[in-house]
C-alpha positions in Angstrom: 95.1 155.0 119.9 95.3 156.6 116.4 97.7 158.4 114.2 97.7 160.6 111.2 100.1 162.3 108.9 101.1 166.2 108.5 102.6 167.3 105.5 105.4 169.9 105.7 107.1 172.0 103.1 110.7 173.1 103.2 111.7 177.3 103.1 114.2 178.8 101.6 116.4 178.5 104.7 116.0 174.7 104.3 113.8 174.3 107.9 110.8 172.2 107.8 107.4 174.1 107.9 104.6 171.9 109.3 100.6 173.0 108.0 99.3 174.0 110.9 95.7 174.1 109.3 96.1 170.5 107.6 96.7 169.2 111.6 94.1 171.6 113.3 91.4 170.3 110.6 92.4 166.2 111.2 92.7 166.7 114.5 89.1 168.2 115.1 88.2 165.4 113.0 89.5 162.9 115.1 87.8 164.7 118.4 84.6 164.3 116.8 84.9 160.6 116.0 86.5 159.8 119.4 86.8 162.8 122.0 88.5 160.6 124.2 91.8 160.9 122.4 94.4 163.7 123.0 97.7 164.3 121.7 100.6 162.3 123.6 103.3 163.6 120.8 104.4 163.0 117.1 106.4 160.7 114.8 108.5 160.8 112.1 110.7 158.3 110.0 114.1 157.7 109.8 117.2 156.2 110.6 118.3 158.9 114.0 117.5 162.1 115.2 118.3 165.2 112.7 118.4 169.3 113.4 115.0 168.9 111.9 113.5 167.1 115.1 113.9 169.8 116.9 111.8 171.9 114.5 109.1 169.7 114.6 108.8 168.8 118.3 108.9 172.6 118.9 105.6 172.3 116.7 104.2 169.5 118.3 105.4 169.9 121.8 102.5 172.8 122.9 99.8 170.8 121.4 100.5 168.0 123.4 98.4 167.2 126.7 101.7 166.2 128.5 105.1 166.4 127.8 105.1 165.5 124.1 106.8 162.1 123.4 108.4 161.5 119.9 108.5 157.9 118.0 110.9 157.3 115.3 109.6 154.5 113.0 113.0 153.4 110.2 111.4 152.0 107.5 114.5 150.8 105.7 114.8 147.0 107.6 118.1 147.2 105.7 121.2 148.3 107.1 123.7 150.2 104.6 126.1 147.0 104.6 123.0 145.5 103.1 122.2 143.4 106.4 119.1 142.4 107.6 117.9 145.2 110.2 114.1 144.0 112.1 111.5 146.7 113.0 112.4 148.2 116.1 110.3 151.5 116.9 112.1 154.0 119.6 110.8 156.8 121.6 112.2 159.9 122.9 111.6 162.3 125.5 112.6 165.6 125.0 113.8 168.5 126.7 114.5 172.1 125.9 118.0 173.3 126.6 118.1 177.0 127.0 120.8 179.7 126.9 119.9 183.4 128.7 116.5 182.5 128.6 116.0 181.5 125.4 115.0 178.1 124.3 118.6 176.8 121.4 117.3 173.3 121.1 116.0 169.9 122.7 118.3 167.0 124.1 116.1 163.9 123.0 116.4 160.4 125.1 115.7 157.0 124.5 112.4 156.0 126.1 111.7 151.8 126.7 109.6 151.0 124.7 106.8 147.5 124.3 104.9 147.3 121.1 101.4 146.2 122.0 99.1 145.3 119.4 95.8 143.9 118.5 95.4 140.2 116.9 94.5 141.5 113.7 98.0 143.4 113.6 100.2 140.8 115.2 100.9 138.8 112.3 102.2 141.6 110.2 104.4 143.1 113.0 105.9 139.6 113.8 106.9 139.3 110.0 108.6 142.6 110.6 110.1 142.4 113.9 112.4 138.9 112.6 113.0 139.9 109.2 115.7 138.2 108.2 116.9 140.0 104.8 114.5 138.7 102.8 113.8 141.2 99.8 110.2 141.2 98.1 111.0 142.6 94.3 107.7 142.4 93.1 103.9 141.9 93.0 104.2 138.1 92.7 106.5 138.1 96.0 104.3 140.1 98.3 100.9 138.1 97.0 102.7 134.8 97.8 103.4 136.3 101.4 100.0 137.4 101.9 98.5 134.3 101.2 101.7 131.2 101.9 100.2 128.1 103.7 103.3 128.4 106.1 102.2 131.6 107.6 98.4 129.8 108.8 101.3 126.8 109.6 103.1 129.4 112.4 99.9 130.4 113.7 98.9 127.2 114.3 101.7 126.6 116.1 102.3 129.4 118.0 98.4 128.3 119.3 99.6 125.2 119.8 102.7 126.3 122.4 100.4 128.8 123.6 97.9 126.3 124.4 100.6 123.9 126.0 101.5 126.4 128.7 98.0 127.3 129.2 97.6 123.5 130.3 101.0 122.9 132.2 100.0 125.9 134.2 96.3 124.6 135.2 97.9 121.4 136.1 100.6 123.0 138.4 97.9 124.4 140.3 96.0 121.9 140.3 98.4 119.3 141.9 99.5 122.3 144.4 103.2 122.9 142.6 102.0 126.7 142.2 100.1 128.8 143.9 96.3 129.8 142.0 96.5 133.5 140.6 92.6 134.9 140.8 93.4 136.7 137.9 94.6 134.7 135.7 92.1 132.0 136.7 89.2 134.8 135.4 91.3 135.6 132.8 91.2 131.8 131.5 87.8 131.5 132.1 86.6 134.2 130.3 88.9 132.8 127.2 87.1 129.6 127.4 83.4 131.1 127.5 84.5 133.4 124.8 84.9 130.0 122.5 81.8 128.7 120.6 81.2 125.3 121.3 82.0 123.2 117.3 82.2 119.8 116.4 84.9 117.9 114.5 82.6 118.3 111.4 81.9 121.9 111.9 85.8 123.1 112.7 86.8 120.7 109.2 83.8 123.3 106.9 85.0 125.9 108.7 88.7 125.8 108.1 87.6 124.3 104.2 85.8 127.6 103.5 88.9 129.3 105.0 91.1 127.2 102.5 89.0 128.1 99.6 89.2 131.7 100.5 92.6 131.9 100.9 92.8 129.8 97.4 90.6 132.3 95.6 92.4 135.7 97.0 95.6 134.4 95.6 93.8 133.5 92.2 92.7 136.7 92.2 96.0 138.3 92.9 97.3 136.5 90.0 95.0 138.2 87.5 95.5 141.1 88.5 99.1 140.9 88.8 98.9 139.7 84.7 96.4 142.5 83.7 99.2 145.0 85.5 101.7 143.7 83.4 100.0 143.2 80.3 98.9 146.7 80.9 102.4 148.1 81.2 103.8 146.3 77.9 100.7 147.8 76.0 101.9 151.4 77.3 105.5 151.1 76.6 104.3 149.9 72.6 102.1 152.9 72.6 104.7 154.9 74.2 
């Protein structure tokens, strides 16, 4: 799956015009790199659906292989009370609602929706999906979430559990209190094959030069954190 934005400019009757030619170019583009994509539909931000929607899906709608599907992503995890609000994607289905023939507008409904995602994107969506109201108000804040021990910590631990009913379940089948799933048996085995064989000695180096890593990315983000500011005080003197 893959994404991309479309800029749009406003008219003078205050309807959003989408650049045709900025999507046709991106997505010819995209065909090239992977022809195997196709258009499923469109996204946009927000809190709900606005008149505007409508404009947009009637843009996007033909140049979908199926019946166009729109997500709407709120990027404010605040509510207006100031309460915490967690990522929660939603979909829509639209359809056109006509009147003598004529096409007046859409009537867009909820879709379920399941957020899959890859390992390398589950760690920022789970920080995302249970925010709690924390607020990051500046650099320093969003380095020392990037790189806090407690984050490896949950990991760890979320292995750990993970790992736990991994092993109740092999035992359940093993004494006969639940019957063996084929698939899930292969599924197992390939995660076991798919681990290198380490030592104690090798997994305590390995997770040392991890440390160190870690260590020296938020060194670095300190630097440059202190050369932003120094840099903006030496502006606002020569300002």
């Amino acid at each position: 799956t893959n994404s991309f934005p479309v800029p749009f400019t406003v008219n003078e009757s205050g309807k959003p015009v989408v650049n045709g030619e900025y999507f046709s170019t991106m997505l010819g583009l995209h065909a090239k790199a992977s022809k195997q994509e196709v258009v499923i539909g469109w996204y946009s931000t927000g809190e709900s659906i606005t008149e505007s929607t409508a404009t947009f899906h009637e843009f996007f709608a033909p140049r979908s292989t199926a019946r166009a599907v729109h997500l709407l992503v709120n990027t404010q995890l605040n509510a207006a009370d100031g309460a915490a609000r967690p990522f929660q994607p939603r979909a829509y289905s639209a359809k056109s609602v006509s009147l003598l023939d004529a096409v007046v507008g859409y009537d867009f409904s909820p879709l379920r929706t399941t957020i899959l995602s890859s390992g390398a994107d589950r760690v920022g969506l789970e920080a995302l999906m249970t925010y709690e109201g924390q607020v990051l108000d500046s650099v320093k804040d969003a380095s020392t979430l990037a790189a806090d021990a407690s984050s490896l910590s949950h990991t760890i631990h979320e292995l750990l559990s993970v790992l736990g009913k991994v092993d109740a379940y092999v035992h359940d089948v093993v004494e006969g209190r639940r019957p063996a799933d084929p698939k899930v048996g292969r599924a197992l085995l390939d995660a076991v094959l798919s681990v290198e064989p380490l030592s104690a000695a090798e997994v305590d180096k390995m997770v040392n030069s991890r440390l160190q890593d870690m260590l020296m990315l938020h060194y670095l983000s300190d630097i440059a954190r202190a050369q932003t500011v120094l840099a903006e005080r030496l502006q606002m003197l020569c300002s």
